[in-house]
C-alpha positions in Angstrom: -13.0 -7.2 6.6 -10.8 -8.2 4.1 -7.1 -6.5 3.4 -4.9 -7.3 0.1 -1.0 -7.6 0.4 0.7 -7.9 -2.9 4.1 -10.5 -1.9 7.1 -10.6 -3.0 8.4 -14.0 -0.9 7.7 -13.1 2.5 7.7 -9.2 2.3 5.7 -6.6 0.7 6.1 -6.5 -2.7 7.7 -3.0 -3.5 5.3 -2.3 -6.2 1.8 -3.8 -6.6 1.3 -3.3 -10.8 4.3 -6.2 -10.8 3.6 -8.7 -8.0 3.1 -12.2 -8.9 1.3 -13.0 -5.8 -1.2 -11.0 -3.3 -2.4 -12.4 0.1 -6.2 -11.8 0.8 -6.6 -12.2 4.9 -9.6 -11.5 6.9 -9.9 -9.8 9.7 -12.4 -10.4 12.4 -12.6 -8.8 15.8 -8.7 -7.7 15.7 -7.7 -11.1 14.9 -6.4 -12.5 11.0 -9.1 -15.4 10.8 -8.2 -16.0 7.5 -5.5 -16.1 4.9 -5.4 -17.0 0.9 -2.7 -16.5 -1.8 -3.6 -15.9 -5.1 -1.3 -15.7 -8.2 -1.1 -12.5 -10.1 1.0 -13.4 -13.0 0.2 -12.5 -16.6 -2.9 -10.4 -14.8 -3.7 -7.1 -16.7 -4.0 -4.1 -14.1 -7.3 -3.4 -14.7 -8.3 -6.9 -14.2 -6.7 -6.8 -10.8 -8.3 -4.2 -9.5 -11.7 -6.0 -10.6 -10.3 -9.3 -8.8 -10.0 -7.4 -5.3 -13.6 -6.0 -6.0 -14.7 -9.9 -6.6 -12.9 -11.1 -3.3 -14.0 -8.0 -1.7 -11.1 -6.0 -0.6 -11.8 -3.4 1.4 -8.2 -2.4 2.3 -4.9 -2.6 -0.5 -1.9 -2.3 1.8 0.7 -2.1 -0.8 4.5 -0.9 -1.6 5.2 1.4 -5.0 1.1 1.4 -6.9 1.1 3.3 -10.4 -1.6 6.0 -10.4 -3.5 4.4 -13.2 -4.0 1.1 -10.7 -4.1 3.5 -7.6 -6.9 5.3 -9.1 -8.9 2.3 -10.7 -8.8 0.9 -6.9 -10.0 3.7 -4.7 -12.5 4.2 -7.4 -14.0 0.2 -6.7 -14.2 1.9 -2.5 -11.2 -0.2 -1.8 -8.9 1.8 0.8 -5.0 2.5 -0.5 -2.2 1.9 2.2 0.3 2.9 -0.3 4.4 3.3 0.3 4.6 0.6 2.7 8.1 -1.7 3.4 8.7 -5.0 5.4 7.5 -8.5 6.4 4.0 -9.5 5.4 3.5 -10.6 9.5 5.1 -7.2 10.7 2.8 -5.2 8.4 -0.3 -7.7 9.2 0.5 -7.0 13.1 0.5 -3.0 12.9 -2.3 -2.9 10.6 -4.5 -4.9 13.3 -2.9 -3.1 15.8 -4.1 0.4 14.3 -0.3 1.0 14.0 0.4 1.4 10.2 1.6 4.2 9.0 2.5 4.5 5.3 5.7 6.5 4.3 3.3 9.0 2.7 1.4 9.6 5.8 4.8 10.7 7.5 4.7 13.6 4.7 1.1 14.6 5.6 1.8 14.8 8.8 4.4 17.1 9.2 7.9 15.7 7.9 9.7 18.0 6.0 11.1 16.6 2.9 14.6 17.8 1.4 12.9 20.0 -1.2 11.2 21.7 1.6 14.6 22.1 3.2 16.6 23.1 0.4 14.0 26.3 0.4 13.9 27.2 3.4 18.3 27.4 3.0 18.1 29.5 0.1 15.1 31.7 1.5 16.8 35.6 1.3 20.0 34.8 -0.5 20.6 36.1 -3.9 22.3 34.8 -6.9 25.4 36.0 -8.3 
């Protein structure tokens, strides 16, 4: 299987619509078996998401997406890891690991955010 990391240097680039580079590695039994950079730079977004379709991404593991690109992927069958921060080798480790967890997974799952909270103060109480 093939994942996509867009880089910035050796970390994550924090939004995918401007990296300059991605890294393409395959997986195979658990293990990275491969790895390729590609350049990015003066690539349109829709041609993007047709270059991970030509590779054959299955997986975008990726910082800040736009929901233009974000939508134009999942709609090729790649898989969005979206919301995602830190070294390219950390991030490579917990994904083969089965240990990634995005920072919008954390929402699904229960975190409240400080909207939520901010409600829940105010429940009952009346303005002046």
């Amino acid at each position: 299987m093939k994942i996509a990391i867009p880089m910035f240097n050796s970390r994550v680039s924090p939004r995918f619509d401007f990296a300059a580079k991605i890294l393409i590695a395959t997986i195979e039994s658990g293990k990275i078996s491969e790895r390729q950079e590609y350049a990015l730079t003066n690539i349109h977004q829709i041609r993007r998401s047709s270059l991970l379709c030509e590779l054959g991404v299955k997986v975008l593991i990726c910082g800040g997406i736009s929901s233009f690109c974000h939508r134009l992927i999942t709609d090729n069958g790649i898989r969005v890891i979206p919301m995602i921060q830190g070294e390219i080798e950390e991030v490579l480790n917990h994904y083969t690991s089965g240990n990634l967890i995005s920072s919008r997974e954390h929402k699904i799952l229960g975190k409240r955010n400080r909207c939520q909270s901010v409600k829940r103060r105010w429940k009952g109480r009346t303005t002046r």
